[in-house]
C-alpha positions as MATLAB code, in Angstrom:
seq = 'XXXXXXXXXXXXXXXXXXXXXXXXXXXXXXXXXXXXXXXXXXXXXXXXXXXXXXXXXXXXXXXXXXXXXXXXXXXXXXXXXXXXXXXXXXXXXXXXXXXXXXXXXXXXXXXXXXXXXXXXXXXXXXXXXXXXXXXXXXXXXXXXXXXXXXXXXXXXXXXXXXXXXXXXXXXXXXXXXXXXXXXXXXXXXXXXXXXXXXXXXXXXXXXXXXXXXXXXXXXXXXXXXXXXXXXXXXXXXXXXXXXXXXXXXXXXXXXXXXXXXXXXXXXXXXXXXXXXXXXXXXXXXXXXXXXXXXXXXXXXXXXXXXXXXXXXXXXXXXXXXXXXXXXXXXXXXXXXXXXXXXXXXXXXXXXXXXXXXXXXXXXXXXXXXXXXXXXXXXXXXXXXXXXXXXXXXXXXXXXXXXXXXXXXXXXXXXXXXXXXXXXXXXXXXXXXXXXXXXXXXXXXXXXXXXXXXXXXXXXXXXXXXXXXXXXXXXXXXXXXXXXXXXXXXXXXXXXXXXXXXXXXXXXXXXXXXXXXXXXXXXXXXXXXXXXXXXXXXXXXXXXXXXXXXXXXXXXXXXXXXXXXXXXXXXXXXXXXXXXXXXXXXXXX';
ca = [
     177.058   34.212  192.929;
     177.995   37.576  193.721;
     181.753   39.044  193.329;
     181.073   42.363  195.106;
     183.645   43.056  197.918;
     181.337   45.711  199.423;
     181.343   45.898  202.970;
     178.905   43.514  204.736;
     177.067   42.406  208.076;
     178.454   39.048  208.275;
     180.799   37.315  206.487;
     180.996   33.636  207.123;
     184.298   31.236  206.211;
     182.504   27.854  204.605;
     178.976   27.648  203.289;
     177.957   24.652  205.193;
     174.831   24.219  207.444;
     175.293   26.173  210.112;
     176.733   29.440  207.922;
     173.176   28.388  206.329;
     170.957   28.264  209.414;
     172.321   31.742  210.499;
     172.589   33.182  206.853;
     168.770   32.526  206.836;
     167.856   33.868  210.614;
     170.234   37.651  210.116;
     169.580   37.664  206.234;
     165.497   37.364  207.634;
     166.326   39.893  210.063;
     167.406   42.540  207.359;
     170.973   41.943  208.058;
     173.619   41.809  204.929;
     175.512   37.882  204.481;
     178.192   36.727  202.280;
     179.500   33.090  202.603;
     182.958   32.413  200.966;
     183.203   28.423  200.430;
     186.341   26.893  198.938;
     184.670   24.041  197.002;
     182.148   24.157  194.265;
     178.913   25.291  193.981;
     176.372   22.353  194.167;
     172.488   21.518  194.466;
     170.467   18.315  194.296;
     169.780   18.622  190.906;
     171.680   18.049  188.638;
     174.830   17.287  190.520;
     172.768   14.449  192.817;
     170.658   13.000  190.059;
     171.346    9.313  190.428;
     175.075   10.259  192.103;
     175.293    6.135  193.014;
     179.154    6.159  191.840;
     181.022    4.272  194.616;
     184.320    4.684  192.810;
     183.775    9.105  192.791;
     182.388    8.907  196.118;
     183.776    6.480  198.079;
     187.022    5.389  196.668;
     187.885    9.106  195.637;
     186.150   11.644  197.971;
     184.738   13.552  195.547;
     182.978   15.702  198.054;
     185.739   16.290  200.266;
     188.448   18.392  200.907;
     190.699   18.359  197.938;
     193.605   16.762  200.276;
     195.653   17.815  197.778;
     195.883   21.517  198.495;
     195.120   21.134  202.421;
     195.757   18.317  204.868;
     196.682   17.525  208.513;
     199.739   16.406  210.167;
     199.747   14.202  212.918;
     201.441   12.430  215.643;
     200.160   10.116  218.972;
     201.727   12.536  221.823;
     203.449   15.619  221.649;
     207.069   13.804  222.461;
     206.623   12.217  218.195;
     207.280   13.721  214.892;
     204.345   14.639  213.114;
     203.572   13.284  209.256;
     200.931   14.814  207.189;
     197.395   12.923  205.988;
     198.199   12.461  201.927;
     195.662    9.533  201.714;
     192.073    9.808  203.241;
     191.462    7.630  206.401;
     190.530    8.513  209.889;
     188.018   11.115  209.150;
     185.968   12.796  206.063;
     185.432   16.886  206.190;
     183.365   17.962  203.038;
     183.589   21.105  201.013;
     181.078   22.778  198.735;
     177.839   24.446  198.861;
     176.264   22.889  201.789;
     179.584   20.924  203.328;
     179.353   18.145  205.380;
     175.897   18.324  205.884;
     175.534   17.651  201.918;
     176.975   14.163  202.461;
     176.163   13.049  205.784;
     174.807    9.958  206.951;
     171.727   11.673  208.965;
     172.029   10.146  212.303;
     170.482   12.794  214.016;
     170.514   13.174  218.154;
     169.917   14.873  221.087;
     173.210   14.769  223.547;
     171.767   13.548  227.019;
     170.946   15.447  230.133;
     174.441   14.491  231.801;
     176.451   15.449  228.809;
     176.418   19.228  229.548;
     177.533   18.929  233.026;
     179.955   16.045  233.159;
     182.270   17.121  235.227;
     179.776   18.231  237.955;
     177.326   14.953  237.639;
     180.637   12.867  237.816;
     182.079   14.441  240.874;
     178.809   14.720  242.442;
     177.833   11.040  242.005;
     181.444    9.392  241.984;
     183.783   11.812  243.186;
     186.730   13.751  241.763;
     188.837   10.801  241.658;
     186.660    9.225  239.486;
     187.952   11.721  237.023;
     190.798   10.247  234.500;
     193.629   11.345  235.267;
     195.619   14.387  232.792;
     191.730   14.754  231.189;
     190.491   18.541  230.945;
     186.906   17.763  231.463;
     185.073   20.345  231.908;
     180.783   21.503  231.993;
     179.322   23.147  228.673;
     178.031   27.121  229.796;
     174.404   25.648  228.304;
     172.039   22.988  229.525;
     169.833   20.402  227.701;
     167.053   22.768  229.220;
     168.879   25.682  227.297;
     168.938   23.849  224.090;
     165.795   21.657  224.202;
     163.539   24.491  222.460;
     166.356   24.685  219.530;
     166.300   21.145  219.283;
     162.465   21.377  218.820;
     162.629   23.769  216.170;
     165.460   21.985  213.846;
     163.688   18.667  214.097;
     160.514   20.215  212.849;
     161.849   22.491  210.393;
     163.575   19.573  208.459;
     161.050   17.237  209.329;
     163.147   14.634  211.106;
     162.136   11.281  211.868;
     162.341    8.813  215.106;
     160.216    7.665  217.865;
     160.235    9.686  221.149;
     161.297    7.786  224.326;
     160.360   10.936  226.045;
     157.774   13.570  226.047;
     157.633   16.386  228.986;
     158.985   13.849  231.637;
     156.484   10.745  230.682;
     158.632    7.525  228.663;
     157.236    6.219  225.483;
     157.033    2.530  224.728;
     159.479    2.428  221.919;
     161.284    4.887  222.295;
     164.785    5.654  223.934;
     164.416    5.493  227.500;
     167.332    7.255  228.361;
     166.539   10.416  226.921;
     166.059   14.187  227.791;
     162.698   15.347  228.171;
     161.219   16.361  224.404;
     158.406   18.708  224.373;
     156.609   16.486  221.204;
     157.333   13.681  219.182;
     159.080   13.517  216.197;
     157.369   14.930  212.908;
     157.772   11.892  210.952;
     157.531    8.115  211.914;
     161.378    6.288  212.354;
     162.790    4.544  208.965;
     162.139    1.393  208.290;
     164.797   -1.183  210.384;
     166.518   -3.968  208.305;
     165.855   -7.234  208.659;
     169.289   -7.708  210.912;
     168.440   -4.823  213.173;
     165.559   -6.755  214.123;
     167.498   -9.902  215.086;
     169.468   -6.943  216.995;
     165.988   -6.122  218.689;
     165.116   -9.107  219.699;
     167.956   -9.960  221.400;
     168.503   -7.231  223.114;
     164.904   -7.447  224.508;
     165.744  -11.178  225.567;
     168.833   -9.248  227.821;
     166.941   -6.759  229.361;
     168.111   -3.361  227.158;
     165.687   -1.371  225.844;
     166.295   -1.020  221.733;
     164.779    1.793  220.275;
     165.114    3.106  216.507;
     168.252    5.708  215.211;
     166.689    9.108  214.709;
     167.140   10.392  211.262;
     167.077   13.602  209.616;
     165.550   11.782  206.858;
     161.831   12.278  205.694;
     160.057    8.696  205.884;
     157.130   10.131  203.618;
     156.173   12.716  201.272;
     156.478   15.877  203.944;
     156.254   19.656  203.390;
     159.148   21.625  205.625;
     158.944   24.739  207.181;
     160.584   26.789  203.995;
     157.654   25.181  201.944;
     159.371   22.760  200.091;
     157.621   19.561  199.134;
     159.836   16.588  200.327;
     159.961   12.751  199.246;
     160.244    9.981  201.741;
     163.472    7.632  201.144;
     163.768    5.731  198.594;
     165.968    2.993  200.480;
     168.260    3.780  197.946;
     171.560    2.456  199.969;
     173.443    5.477  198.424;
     173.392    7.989  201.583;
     176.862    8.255  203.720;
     179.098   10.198  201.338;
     176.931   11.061  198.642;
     173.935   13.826  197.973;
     170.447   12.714  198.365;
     168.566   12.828  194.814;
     165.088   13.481  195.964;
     166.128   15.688  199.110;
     164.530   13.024  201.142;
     167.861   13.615  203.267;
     167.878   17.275  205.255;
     170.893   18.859  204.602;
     171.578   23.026  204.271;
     170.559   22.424  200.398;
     167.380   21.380  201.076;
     166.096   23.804  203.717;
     167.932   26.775  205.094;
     170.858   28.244  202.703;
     167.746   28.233  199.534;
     165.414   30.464  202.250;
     168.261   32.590  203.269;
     169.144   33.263  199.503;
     165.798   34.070  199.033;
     166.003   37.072  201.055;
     168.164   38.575  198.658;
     170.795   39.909  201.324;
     171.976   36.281  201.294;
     175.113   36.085  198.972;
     177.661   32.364  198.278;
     180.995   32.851  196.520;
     182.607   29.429  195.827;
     185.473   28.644  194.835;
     187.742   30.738  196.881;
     189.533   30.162  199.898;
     189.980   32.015  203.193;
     193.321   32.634  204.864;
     193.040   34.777  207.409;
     190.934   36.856  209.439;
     191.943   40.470  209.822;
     191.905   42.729  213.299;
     192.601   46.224  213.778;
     194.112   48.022  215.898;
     190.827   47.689  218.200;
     191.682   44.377  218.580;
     188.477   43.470  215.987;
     188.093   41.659  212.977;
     187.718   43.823  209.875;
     187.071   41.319  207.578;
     188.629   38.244  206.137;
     191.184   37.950  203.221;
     191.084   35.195  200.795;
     192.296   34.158  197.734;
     189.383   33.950  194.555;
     189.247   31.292  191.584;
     191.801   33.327  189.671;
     194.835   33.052  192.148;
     194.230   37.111  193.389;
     194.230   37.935  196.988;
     191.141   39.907  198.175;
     189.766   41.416  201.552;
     186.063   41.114  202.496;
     184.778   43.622  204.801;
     182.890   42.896  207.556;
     181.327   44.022  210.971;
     181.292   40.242  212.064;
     182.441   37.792  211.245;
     181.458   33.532  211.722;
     184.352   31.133  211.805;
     181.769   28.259  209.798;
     183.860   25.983  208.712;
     184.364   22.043  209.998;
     186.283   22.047  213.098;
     189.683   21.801  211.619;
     189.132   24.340  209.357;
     187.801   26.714  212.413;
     191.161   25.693  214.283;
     193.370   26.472  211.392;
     191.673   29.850  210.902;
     192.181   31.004  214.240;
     195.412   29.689  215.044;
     196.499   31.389  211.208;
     195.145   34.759  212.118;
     198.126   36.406  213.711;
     198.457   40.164  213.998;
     198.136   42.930  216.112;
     196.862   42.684  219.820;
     196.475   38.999  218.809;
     200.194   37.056  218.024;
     198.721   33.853  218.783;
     196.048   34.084  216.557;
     192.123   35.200  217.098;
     190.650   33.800  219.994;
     194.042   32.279  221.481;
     195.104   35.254  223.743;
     194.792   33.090  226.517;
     196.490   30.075  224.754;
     193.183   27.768  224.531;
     192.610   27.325  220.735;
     193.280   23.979  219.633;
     192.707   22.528  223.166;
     190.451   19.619  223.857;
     190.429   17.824  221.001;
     188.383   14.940  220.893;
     187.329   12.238  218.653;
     185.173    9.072  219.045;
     185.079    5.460  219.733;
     183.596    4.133  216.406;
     184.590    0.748  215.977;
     183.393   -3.084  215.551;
     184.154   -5.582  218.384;
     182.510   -8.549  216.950;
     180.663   -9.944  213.418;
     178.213  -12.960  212.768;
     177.874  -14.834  209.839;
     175.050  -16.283  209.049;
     175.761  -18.837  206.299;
     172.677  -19.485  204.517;
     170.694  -16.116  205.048;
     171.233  -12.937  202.992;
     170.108   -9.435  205.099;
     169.734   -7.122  201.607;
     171.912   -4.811  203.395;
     172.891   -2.946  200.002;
     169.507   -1.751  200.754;
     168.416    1.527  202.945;
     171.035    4.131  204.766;
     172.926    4.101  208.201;
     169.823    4.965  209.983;
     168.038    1.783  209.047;
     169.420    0.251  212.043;
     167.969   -0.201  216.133;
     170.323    0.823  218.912;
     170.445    0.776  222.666;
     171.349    3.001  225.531;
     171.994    1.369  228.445;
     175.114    1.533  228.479;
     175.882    5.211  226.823;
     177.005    8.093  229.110;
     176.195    7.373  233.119;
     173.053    5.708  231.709;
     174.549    2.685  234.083;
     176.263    2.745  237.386;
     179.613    3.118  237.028;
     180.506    2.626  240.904;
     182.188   -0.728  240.306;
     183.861    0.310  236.960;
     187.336    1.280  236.598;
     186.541    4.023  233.689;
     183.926    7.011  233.012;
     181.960    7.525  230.137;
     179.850    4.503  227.552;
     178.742    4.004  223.983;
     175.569    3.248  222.282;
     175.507   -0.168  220.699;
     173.846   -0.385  217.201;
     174.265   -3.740  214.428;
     173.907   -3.841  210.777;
     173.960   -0.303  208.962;
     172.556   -0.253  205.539;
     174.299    0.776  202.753;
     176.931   -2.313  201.783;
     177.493   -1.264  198.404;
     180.064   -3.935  197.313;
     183.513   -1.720  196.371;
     183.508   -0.344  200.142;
     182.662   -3.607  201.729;
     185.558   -5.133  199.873;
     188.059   -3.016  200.758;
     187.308   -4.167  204.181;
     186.694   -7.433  204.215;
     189.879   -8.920  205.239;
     188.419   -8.394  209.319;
     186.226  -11.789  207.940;
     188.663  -13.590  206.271;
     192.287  -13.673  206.158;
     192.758  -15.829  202.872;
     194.027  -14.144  199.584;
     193.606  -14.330  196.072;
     190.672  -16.527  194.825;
     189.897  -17.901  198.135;
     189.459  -14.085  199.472;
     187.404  -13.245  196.540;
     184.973  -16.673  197.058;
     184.693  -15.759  200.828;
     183.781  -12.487  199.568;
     180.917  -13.317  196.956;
     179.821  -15.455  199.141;
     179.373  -13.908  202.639;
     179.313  -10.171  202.012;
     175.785   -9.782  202.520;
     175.539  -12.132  205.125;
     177.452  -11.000  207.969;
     175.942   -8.379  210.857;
     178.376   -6.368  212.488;
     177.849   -4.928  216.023;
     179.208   -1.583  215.982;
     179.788    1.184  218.985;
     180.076    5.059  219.028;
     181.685    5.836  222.744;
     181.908    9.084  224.373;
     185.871   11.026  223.573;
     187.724   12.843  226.440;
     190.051   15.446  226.329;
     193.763   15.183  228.062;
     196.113   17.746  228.255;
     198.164   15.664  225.671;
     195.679   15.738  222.528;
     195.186   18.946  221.233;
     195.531   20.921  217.523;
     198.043   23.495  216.856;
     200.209   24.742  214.248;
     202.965   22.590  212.238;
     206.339   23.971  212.048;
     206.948   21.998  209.239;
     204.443   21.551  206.559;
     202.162   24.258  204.998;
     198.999   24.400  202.515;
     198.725   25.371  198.921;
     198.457   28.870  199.774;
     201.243   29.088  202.437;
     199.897   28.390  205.935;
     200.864   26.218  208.489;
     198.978   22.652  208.214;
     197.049   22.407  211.390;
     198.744   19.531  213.577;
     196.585   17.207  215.284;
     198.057   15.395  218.751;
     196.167   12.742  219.431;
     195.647    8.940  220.976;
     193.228    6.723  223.136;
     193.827    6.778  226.430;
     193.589    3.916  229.666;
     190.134    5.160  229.766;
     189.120    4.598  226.835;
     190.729    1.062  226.146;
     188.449   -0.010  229.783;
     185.799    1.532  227.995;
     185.946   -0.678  225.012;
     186.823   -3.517  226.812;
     183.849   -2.873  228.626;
     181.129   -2.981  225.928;
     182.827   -5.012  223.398;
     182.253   -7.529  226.260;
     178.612   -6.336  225.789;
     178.536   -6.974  222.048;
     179.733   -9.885  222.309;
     176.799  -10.971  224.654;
     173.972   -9.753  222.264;
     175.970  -11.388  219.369;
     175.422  -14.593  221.000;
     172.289  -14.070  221.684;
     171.609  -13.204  217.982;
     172.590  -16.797  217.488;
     175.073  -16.716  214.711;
     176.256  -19.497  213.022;
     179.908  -18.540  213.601;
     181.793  -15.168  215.078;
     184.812  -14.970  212.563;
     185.546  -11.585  214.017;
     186.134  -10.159  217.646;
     188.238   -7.654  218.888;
     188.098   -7.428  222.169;
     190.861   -5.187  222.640;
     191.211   -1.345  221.480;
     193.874   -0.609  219.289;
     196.220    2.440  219.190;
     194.696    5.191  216.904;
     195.431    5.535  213.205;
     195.281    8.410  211.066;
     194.928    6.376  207.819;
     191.893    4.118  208.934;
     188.382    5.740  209.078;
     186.421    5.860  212.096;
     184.224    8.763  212.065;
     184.308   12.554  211.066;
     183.049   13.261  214.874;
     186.122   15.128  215.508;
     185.287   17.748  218.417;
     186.917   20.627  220.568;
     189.933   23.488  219.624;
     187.364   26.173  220.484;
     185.619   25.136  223.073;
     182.507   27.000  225.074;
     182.983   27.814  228.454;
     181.499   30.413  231.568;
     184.503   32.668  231.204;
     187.923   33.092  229.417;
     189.749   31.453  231.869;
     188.107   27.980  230.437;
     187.394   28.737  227.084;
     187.984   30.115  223.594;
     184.212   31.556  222.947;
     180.990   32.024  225.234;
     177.546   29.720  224.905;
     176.920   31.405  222.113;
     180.514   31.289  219.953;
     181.312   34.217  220.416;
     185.068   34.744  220.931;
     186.033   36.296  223.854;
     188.939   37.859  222.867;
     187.486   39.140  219.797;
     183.587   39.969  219.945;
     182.985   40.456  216.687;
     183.902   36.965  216.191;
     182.070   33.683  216.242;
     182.378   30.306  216.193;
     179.912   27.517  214.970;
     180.096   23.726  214.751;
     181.545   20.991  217.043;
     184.882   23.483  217.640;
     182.266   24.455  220.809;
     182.006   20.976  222.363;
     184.537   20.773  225.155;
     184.133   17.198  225.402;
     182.752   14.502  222.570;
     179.670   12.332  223.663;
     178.809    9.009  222.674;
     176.444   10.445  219.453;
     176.498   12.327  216.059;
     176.952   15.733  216.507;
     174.898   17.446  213.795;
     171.610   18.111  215.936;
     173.413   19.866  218.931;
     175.458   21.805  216.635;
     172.032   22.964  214.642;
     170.960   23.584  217.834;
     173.306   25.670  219.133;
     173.655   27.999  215.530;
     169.776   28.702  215.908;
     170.266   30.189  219.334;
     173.268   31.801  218.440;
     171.614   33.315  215.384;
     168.428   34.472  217.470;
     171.163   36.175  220.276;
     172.891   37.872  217.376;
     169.864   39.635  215.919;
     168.370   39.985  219.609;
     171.429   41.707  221.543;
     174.815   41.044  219.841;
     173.396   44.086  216.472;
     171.686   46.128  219.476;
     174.908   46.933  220.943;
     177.674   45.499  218.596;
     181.261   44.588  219.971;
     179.809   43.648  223.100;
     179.973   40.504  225.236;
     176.886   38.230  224.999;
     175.041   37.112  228.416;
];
């Protein structure tokens, strides 16, 4: 890892997968990189060789932020005090070589058709009182058109696997109906389902949906990738969510594009260290970035651009904590729009089955194991005779129910204690199928991230400060399809429901939902709307750019990981097109 300061291309803040994906496109352009990542420096092997420690994964975080040194206050409306994070809960940002990506669960999608004009397709087809009311909805400045070539590309480079419910405007048995137009099918076959997903299947068959299997960006079979490395198919392993893939079965930055960009040799990682601000000059452009290496000594990194990489948070933070010069709000925030539109997700569990003499080997396989449907995600359904916009996907019985994790939750089956709570526990753990949801997230003028007042990081900054709760929309929403759960659960024939919630309940920081948190530098047509163009870049600042789920100015009822991969290739093919052809300049 290199520890030259020498004046650079790019510089990007994190080393995650998208600082990967365009490290690899400008380093194969000829263009100089140099990532700075605050956690350690990691690969599959030997740090993921048989990594199936629940306790260092799970219980600890071991491949998250060190919450320690940074955290995140936060409060349900702007009228409440604010309280930092010092336990893990609501959400799970990694650090180290690769980030996120290096522990994610895979669940790889598309965003529908719909999702990039929502505002327009809602008004259009409802009308503007449809609209929630205080929301700051708003179109993306791309279309799925736009995007559905980059979407291509990812899936094939990292060998992703599924069944197409779509190809070139003709629907695939099989597949998800609902779906944008794909130009070809997926380069590997869909995971194997679990034995409960099935029951799932059938079920919703027997109602009329139309269950399809979860995309992955896991390799089913042995699979060379686009960067010529020789893949295995999963191993079923049940060790997925949270920890590194041993046999890079799982695509993450590791396995495909950070190795090709080093490769280059203009392709340069320094872990470790920890970036604090971005500098401008007097042009109003960034210079560089100063951080603070594994010795404690403040340093400055020269740079013609520079790539705000990190997880959304961490972009936030940066921008807000970059104050100086023509910019005393921070980078991109001349016009007072960093931090707005922050969104989350709907990930919860509305109702369980138990089925008392049948064990589902759910220790077995990963998260994308499982079958889903779509009818009633997004404006999939007619919403003329609902009181609410938006829907969720529906999915039952992830993989992966290793038994300290399970435990730990296990009181939503049984509310006895002590030995009884332990028997229930031995004895129903693997036989219970949850039905699960991931709804679409709006954003309201009253949830949004900016800086505390109060409470600052190891290295002196203000904490970023997160404003956030559901709204009436989304509690219809819920109410909505955990009515729909509830239906298929029945028709899974149980032999009891010992858990329903048909209610939502207020948002809590210290219970974990997802790590789908979205918006705080959101893409829009023109300044007025936005924080950076279609393709990250800030307005404000040219020379700066934003990647990741910061963009999305809304939060859809999927995973974001494909549209954000997306969105860095054709960012990184605009950059080495036009942005180094006439650099400081506006992208169109």
């Amino acid at each position: 890892m290199s520890n030259d300061d020498s004046r650079v291309d790019v510089v990007t803040i994190g080393a995650g997968w998208t600082a990967g994906i365009l490290a690899w496109k400008l380093a194969s352009a000829g263009h100089s990189v140099v990532s700075l990542e605050q956690g350690i420096n990691q690969w599959t092997f030997p740090d993921f060789s048989m990594d199936h420690d629940a306790e260092a994964n799970v219980i600890r975080k071991k491949m998250m932020i060190d919450i320690t040194k940074v955290s995140w206050t936060w409060r349900a409306n702007p009228g409440l005090p604010a309280l930092p994070m010092r336990q893990y809960g609501s959400f799970h940002p990694g650090q180290g070589l690769g980030g996120s990506a290096a522990h994610w669960s895979a669940q790889l999608w598309r965003f529908l058709p719909t999702d990039f004009n929502y505002k327009t397709h809602t008004i259009d087809r409802y009308g503007v009182d449809k609209l929630p009311r205080g929301s700051t909805i708003q179109d993306w400045p791309v279309t799925y058109d736009d995007l559905e070539p980059y979407y291509d590309e990812f899936e094939y480079d990292i060998g992703a696997s599924g069944q197409a419910g779509n190809i070139n405007g003709q629907k695939i048995p099989g597949g998800n109906p609902f779906e944008g137009p794909r130009t070809r099918d997926y380069p590997n076959p869909p995971l194997v389902r679990n034995q409960a997903s099935e029951i799932f299947w059938k079920a919703c068959e027997n109602l009329g949906y139309h269950p399809f299997p979860q995309p992955s960006g896991i390799t089913t079979r042995a699979f060379i990738d686009r960067f010529g490395n020789q893949r295995s198919g999963c191993l079923y392993c049940g060790f997925c969510t949270r920890y590194g893939c041993e046999v890079d079965a799982k695509a993450t930055g590791l396995t495909t594009h950070t190795p090709a960009a080093l490769a280059t040799g203009r392709y340069h990682v320094r872990t470790g260290v920890r970036v604090i601000r971005i500098e401008v000059g007097g042009d109003g452009q960034a210079t560089g970035v100063t951080y603070v290496d594994c010795d404690g000594a403040e340093r400055f990194q020269p740079a013609d651009v520079v790539v705000a990489s990190a997880y959304p948070l961490g972009n936030v933070q940066m921008l807000l904590n970059s104050r100086g010069g023509t910019h005393a709000d921070g980078v991109g925030n001349d016009q007072g729009l960093v931090g707005k539109n922050f969104t989350y997700q709907l990930a919860a569990t509305p109702v369980k089955g138990l089925w008392k003499h049948k064990t589902f080997g759910l220790y077995m396989g990963n998260v994308s194991t499982c079958n889903l449907i779509y009818d009633f995600n997004a404006d999939d359904f007619d919403h003329s005779n609902v009181d609410f916009v938006g829907g969720s996907q529906i999915y039952a019985a992830l993989g992966e129910r290793e038994p300290i994790s399970t435990f730990l939750g296990w009181s939503d089956l049984s509310s006895a204690s002590g030995p009884a709570y332990i028997k229930s526990f031995a004895e129903g753990w693997d036989s219970y199928v949850d039905i699960n949801i991931q709804g679409e997230s709006l954003p309201y003028q009253d949830q949004f991230m900016d800086l505390d007042p109060n409470y600052t990081d190891a290295w002196g900054q203000p904490l970023l400060r997160l404003s956030f709760d559901f709204h009436d929309n989304d509690r219809k929403l819920y109410a909505f399809i955990a009515k729909k759960c509830e239906d298929i659960m029945r028709a899974m024939n149980p032999d009891e429901t010992p858990f329903k919630a048909p209610t939502l309940d207020p948002y809590r920081i210290d219970v974990y939902q997802t790590t789908h948190i979205t918006g705080g530098a959101i893409m829009g047509s023109d300044p007025s709307n936005s924080v950076v163009n279609k393709y990250g870049q800030v307005w404000d600042t040219p020379n700066v750019f934003v990647t990741g789920a910061a963009q999305y100015p809304q939060n859809p009822g999927a995973n974001p990981t494909g549209t954000l991969a997306a969105l860095a290739y054709m960012a990184g093919d605009a950059m080495n097109e036009k942005y180094f052809k006439a650099p400081g300049e506006i992208l169109v």
